[in-house]
C-alpha positions in Angstrom: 328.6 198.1 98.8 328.4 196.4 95.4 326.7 198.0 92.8 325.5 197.3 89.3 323.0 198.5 86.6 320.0 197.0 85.6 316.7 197.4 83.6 314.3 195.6 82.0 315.5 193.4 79.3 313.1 193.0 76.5 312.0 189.5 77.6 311.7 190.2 81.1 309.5 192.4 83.6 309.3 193.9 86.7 309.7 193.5 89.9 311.7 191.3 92.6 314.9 189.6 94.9 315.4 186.5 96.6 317.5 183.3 98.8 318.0 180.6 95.9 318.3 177.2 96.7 321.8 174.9 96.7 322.1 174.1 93.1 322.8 170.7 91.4 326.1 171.1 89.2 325.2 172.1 85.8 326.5 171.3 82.5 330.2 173.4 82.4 328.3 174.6 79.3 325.4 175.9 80.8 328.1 177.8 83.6 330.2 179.0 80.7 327.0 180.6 79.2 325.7 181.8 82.3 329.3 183.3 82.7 329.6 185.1 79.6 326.1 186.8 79.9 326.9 187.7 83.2 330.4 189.5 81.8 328.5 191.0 79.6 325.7 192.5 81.6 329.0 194.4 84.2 330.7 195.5 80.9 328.0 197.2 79.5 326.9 198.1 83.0 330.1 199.6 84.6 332.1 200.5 81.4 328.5 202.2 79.5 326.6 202.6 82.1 323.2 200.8 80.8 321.4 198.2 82.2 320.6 195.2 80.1 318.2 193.3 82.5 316.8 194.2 85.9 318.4 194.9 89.3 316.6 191.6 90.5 317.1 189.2 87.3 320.9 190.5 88.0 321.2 189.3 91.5 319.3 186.2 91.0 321.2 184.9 87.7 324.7 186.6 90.0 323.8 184.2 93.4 323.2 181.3 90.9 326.7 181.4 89.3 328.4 181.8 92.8 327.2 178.6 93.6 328.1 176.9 90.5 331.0 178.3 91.0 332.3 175.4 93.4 331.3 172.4 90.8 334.5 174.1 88.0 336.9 174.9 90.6 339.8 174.2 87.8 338.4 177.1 85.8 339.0 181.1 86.3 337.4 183.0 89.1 334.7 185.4 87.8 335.3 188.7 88.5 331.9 191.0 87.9 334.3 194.5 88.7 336.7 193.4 86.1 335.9 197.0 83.9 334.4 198.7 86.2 337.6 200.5 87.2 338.5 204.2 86.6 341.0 207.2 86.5 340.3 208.3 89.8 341.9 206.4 92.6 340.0 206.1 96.2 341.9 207.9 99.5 340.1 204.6 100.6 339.3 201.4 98.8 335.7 200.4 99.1 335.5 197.1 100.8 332.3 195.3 99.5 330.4 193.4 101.4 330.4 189.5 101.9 326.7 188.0 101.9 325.3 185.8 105.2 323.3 183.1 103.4 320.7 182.2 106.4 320.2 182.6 110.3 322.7 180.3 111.0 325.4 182.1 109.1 324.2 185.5 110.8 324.5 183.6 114.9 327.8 182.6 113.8 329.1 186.0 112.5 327.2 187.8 115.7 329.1 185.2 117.8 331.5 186.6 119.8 331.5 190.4 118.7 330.6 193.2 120.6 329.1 196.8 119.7 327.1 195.7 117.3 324.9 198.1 114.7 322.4 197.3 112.1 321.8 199.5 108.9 319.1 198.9 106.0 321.4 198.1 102.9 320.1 200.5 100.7 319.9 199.6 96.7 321.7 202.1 95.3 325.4 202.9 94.3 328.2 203.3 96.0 330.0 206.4 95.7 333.3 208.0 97.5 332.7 211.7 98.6 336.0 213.7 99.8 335.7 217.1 101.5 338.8 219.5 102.6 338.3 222.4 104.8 334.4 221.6 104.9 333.9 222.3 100.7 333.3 219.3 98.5 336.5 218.2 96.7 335.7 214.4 95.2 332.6 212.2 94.3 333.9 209.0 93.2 332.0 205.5 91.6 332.9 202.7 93.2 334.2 201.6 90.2 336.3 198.2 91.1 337.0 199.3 95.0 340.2 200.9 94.2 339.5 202.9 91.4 336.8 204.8 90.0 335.1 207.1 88.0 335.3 211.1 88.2 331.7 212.0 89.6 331.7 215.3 90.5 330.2 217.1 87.6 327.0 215.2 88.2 327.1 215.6 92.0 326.8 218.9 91.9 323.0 219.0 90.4 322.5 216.3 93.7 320.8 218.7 96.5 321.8 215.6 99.2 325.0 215.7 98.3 326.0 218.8 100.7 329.0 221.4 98.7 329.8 222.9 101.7 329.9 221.5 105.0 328.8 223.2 108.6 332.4 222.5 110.2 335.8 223.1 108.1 336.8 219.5 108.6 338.9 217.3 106.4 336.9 213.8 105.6 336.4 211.1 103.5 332.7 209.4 103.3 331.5 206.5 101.7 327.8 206.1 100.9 325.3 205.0 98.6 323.7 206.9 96.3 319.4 206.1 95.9 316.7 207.3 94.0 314.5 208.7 96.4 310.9 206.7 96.9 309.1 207.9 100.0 306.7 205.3 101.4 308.3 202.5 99.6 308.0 199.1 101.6 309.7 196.9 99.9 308.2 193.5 100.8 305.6 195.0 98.9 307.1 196.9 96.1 310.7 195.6 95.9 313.2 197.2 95.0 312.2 198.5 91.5 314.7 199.1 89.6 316.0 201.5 92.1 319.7 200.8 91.6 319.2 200.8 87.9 317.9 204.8 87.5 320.5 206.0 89.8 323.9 204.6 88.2 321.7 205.4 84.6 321.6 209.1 85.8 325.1 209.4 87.2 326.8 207.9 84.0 325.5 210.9 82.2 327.1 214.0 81.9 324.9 216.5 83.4 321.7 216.0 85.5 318.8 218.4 85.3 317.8 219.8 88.6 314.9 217.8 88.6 316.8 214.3 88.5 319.3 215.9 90.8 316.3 216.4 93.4 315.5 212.7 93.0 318.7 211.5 94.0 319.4 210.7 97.7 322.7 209.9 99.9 322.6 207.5 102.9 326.5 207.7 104.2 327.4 204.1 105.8 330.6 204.4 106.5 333.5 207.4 107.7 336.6 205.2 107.4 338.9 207.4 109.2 336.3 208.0 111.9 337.5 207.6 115.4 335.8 206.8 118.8 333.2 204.3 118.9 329.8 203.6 116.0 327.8 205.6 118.5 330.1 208.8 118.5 331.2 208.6 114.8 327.2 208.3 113.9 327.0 211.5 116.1 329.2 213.9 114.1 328.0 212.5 110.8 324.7 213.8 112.0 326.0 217.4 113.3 327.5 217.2 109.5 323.9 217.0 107.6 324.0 213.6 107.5 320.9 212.6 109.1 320.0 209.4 107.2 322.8 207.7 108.8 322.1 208.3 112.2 318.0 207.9 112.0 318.5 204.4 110.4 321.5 202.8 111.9 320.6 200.8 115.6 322.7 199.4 118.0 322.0 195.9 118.7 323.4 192.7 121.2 322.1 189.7 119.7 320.6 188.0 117.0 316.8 188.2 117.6 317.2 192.2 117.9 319.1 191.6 114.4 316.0 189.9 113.1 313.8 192.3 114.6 314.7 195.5 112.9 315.7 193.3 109.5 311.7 192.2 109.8 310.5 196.0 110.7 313.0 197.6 107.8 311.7 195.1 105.3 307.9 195.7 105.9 307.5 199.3 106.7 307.7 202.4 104.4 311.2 203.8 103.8 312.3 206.4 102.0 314.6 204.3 100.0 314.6 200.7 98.1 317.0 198.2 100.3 317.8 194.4 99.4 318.7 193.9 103.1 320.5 195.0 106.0 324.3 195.8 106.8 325.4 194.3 110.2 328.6 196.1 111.4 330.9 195.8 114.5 332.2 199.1 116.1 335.7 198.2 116.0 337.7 197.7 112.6 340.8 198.2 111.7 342.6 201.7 110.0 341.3 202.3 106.7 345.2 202.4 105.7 344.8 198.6 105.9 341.1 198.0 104.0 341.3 196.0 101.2 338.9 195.8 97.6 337.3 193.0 99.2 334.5 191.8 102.0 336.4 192.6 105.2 335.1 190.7 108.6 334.1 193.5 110.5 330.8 194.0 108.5 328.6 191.6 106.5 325.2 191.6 104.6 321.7 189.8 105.5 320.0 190.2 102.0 316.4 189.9 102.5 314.7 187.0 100.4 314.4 187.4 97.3 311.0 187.9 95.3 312.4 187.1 91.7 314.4 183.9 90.5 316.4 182.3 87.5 315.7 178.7 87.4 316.9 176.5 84.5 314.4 174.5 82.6 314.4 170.8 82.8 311.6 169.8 81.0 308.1 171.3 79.1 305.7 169.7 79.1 302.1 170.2 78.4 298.6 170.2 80.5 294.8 170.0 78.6 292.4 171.3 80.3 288.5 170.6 80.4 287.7 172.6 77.6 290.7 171.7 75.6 293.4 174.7 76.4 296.8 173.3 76.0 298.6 175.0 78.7 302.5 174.4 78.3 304.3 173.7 81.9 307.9 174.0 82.9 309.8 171.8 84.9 312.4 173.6 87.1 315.2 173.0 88.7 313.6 174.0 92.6 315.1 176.8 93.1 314.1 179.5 96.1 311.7 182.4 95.9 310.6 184.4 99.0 310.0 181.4 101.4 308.9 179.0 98.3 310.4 175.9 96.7 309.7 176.7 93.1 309.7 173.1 90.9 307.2 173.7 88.4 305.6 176.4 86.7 303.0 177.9 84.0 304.1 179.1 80.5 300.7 180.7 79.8 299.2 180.0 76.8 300.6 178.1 73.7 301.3 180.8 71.7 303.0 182.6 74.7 305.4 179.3 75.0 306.1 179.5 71.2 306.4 183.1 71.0 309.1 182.7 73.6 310.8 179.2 72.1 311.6 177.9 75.7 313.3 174.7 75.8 314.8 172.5 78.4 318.2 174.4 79.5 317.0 177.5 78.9 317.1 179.7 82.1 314.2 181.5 83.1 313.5 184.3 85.4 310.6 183.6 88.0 308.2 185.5 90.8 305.4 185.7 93.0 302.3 187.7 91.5 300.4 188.7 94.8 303.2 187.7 96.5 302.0 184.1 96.5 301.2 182.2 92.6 304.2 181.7 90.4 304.9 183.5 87.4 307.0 183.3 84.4 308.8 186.9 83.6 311.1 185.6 80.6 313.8 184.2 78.7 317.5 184.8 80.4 319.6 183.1 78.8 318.7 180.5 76.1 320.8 177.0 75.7 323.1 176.5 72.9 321.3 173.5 72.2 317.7 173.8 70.6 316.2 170.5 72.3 313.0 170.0 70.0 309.9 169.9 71.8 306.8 169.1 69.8 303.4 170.6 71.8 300.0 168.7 71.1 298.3 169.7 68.1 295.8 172.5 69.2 293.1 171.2 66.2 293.0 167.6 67.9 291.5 169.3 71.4 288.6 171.2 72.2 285.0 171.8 74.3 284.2 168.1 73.2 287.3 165.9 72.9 288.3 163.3 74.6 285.5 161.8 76.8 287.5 158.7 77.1 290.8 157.6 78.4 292.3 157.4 75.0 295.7 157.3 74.1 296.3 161.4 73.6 293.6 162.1 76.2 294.8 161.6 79.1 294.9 165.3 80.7 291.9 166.6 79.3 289.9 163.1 80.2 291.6 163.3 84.0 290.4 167.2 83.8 286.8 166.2 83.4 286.7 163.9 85.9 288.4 166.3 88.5 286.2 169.5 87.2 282.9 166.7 87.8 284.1 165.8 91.3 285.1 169.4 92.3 282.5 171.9 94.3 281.8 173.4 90.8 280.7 169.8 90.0 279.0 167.4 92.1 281.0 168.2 95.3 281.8 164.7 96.1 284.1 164.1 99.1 286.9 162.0 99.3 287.3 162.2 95.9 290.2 163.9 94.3 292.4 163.7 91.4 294.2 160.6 93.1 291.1 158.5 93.6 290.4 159.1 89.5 294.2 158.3 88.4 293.9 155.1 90.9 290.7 154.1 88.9 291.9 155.3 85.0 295.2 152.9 86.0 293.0 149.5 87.5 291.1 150.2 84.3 288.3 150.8 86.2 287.1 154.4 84.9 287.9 154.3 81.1 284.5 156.5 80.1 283.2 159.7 82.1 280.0 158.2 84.2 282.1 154.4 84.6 281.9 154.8 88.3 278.2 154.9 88.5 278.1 151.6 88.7 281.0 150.6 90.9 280.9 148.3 93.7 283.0 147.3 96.5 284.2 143.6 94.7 285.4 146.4 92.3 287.6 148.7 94.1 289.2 145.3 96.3 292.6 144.7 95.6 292.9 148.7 94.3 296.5 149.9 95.8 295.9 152.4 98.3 292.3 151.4 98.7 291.6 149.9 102.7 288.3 149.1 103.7 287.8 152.4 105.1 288.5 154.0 102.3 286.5 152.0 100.1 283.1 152.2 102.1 284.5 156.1 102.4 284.2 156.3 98.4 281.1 154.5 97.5 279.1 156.3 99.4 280.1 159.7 98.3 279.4 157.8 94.9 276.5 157.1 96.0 275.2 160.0 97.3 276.2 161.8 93.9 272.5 160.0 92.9 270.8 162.9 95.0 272.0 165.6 93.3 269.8 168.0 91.7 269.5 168.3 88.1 270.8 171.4 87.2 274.4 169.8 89.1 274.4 166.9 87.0 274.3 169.2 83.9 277.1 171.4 85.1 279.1 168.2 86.3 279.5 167.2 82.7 280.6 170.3 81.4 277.5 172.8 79.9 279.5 175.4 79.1 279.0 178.6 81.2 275.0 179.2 81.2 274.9 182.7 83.7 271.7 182.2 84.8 269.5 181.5 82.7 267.3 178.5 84.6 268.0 175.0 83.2 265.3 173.6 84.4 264.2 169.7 85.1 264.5 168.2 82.1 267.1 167.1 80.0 264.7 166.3 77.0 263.1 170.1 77.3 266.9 171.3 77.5 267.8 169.8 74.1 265.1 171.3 72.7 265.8 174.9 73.6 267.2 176.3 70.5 269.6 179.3 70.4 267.0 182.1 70.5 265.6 180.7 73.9 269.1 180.9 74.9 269.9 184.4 73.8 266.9 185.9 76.0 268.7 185.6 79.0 270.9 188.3 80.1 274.9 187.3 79.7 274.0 184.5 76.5 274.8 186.0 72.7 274.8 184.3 69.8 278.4 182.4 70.3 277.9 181.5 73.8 273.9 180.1 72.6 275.6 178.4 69.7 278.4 176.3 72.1 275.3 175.5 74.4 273.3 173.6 71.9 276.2 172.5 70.1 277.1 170.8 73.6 274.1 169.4 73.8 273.6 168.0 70.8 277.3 166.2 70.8 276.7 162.0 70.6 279.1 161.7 73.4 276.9 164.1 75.8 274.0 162.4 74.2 275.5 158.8 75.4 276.2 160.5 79.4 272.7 161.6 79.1 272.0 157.8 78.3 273.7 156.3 80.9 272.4 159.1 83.5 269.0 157.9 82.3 269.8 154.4 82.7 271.6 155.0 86.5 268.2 157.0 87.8 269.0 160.0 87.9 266.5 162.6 88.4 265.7 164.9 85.2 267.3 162.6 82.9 264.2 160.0 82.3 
């Protein structure tokens, strides 16, 4: 089993995995970079043993490059192990594991193959452990598969790692090392930098007992093993090996496969695990194992929860009340079950804090498992691409009324906020009704459709008969609405509860104290009330509401 360090990087946060999507070819220069931070992150991983970004922005910035990888056939083939080697040489080389992308590639590689077992594929790192006459002899890193680094010191503060063994047998193990978390589900928690504290602990040269007590071992393999999975499983559990018999299960076809890969993933374990491990019985003699994925076992990785996605394009949304809020577009890439195409960067002065342009690759999740989230900066693009953000003076509670050059987003935001459930509720009417109207040049003010009639909205793309008589009478039935909607609908800023009354003439002339006796309205919030109020372009709505008949407003 691969393993490889990770915390969190300085521009990144917390948690996550995932399936990314098939890639468009990139730039070679965008796969050279990607390349050389990746070489970078396994040096200083393997060779120093510290983590420069997490186990999860790993993984997902590692599955993007293997896809690139097929676009710049002509150019080297990466190799992440390259100093990861050691000293110490194996008795057996550790294989590696190759990765099933989807259910299809998991029926084919069940096809055919008989005695079949399923094991959680625990996050940790891989480690050798070599016993003679029953006492403890080796612990060895993975290091590149063949060779490895000198373990042993450390192991010996590691209560799961047993020094002397019930029987006086000769044996070789390989297993992964984890940092224990009991109760951990990880559709829930992921994996949590898991991976990441273990190979940090075992790179030092002494572990306290306490850190010792935190490690755990989950054997997954006895290479020299003989008889079947069942039997082999067996005497690693008369050896103190429990983990591998408790959580290994024998299985015949694919929806059993699916089954336990469901159950392992959401339900608590006493271990992080980015997947499962599907294994036949038979494989060859460990004489003839290799450094690289063999065919008689594979990984199902479970989907992943963070993503690196490379940014196409900012751009930038105004809200209602004036907020500029930058947006990236994405490459789509994969997270969870999600197409990710588009996301938030926060506020402005995140955005600029962060200097994301287009090329830059960012790292990506799901907050509550379901909204998308920008985690930070990966890897920036050797070209700056300038990108110049609306000015933040030229927009606030009461710009852009019109559809102006400069206003479209905030004028588009009104209308949507006016025709929402906040608003006046109107149905049928959504934010491609307004753009429809804005484009025919029918909407250019606020209030325009007040007055619209069916000779009006003819000939409007998009806009049958049906659909027509659909809109002007939820137009028309706007008319009915009380007062205190109509206020709200064109955008009094938050007013708790205070009562608003019937009267848009007795409204205007509630000054701030009147405002301030109501529970939830200080002096700013009274202040932004009558200043809204008072603006000539709410004056003119109130105008044209008069004018149209609507209650409260004569």
């Amino acid at each position: 089993m691969l393993t490889r360090l990770s915390l969190l990087c300085g521009l990144l946060l917390a948690v996550l995995t995932f399936h990314t999507q098939a890639q468009p070819c990139p730039d070679k220069s965008a796969y050279q970079a990607l390349q050389q931070q990746l070489e970078s992150w396994d040096d200083s991983y393997h060779r120093l043993g510290i983590s420069q970004v997490s186990d999860a922005v790993y993984d997902a910035s590692r599955t993007r490059f293997e896809q690139w990888q097929s676009c710049f056939k002509e150019l080297p083939v990466d190799n992440p192990l390259l100093t990861a080697g050691g000293p110490v040489t194996h008795p057996v080389v550790q294989t590696g594991l190759a990765k099933l992308a989807d259910d299809k590639a998991v029926k084919d590689w069940l096809k055919g193959r008989q005695d079949l077992w399923i094991q959680p594929k625990v996050d940790g790192v891989a480690v050798t452990l070599v016993y003679r006459q029953g006492r403890l002899q080796q612990v060895i890193s993975r290091g590149d598969g063949v060779q490895g680094q000198n373990w042993e010191r450390s192991a010996r503060s590691i209560s799961a790692i047993p020094q002397q063994l019930p029987q006086p047998v000769d044996i070789v193990l390989q297993g992964e090392l984890y940092w224990r978390l009991p109760g951990h589900i990880q559709a829930v928690a992921g994996s949590i930098n898991a991976r990441s504290t273990v190979a940090g602990l075992m790179a030092r040269q002494h572990l306290s007992a306490e850190q010792g007590q935190g490690i755990g071992l989950f054997v997954w393999d006895w290479p020299e093993g003989q008889g079947t999975q069942a039997e082999r499983l067996h005497l690693l559990g008369t050896l103190g090996f429990a983990d591998s018999l408790t959580y290994s299960q024998s299985i015949e076809h694919f929806e059993q496969a699916k089954l336990w890969r469901e159950k392992w993933h959401t339900t608590a374990l006493p271990f992080a695990s980015d997947g499962v491990v599907l294994r036949q019985s038979q494989r060859p003699l460990a004489q003839r194992w290799q450094a690289k994925p063999p065919n008689w076992a594979a990984a199902w990785k479970y989907p992943h929860a963070q993503a690196v996605a490379q940014v196409r394009k900012v751009t930038f949304n105004i809200g209602r009340t004036g907020r500029i809020t930058p947006m990236l577009e994405l490459t789509p890439v994969r997270v969870d079950d999600r197409t990710i195409k588009r996301i938030s960067a926060g506020s402005l002065q995140r955005w600029q804090s962060q200097d994301i342009r287009p090329g830059d690759q960012v790292a990506i999740s799901l907050a509550g498992l379901t909204i998308p989230r920008l985690d930070g900066v990966v890897i920036r693009a050797s070209e700056r691409i300038e990108v110049l953000p609306p000015d933040p003076n030229n927009f606030h509670t009461l710009s852009c009324w019109q559809a102006t050059p400069g206003c479209e987003s905030q004028f588009m935001a009104r209308l949507n906020w006016l025709s929402s459930k906040k608003g006046l509720a109107l149905p049928f009417v959504g934010p491609g009704t307004w753009n429809s109207l804005i484009q025919t040049g029918r909407v250019t003010r606020l209030l325009d459709w007040l007055t619209l009639d069916a000779a009006q909205l003819a000939n409007i793309d998009g806009l049958g008969e049906l659909r027509i008589a659909r809109l002007l009478n939820s137009l028309q039935e706007s008319r009915q609405q009380p007062f205190e909607r109509w206020v709200k609908a064109i955008g009094l800023p938050p007013s708790g509860d205070a009562p608003l009354g019937q009267s848009w003439q007795a409204l205007v002339a509630r000054d701030e104290q009147a405002w301030q006796v109501h529970p939830g309205i200080g002096a700013q919030r009274a202040a932004q009330l009558r200043e809204f109020l008072h603006d000539p372009n709410v004056l003119a709505l109130s105008e044209q509401l008069r004018a149209a008949g609507i209650a409260g407003f004569d």
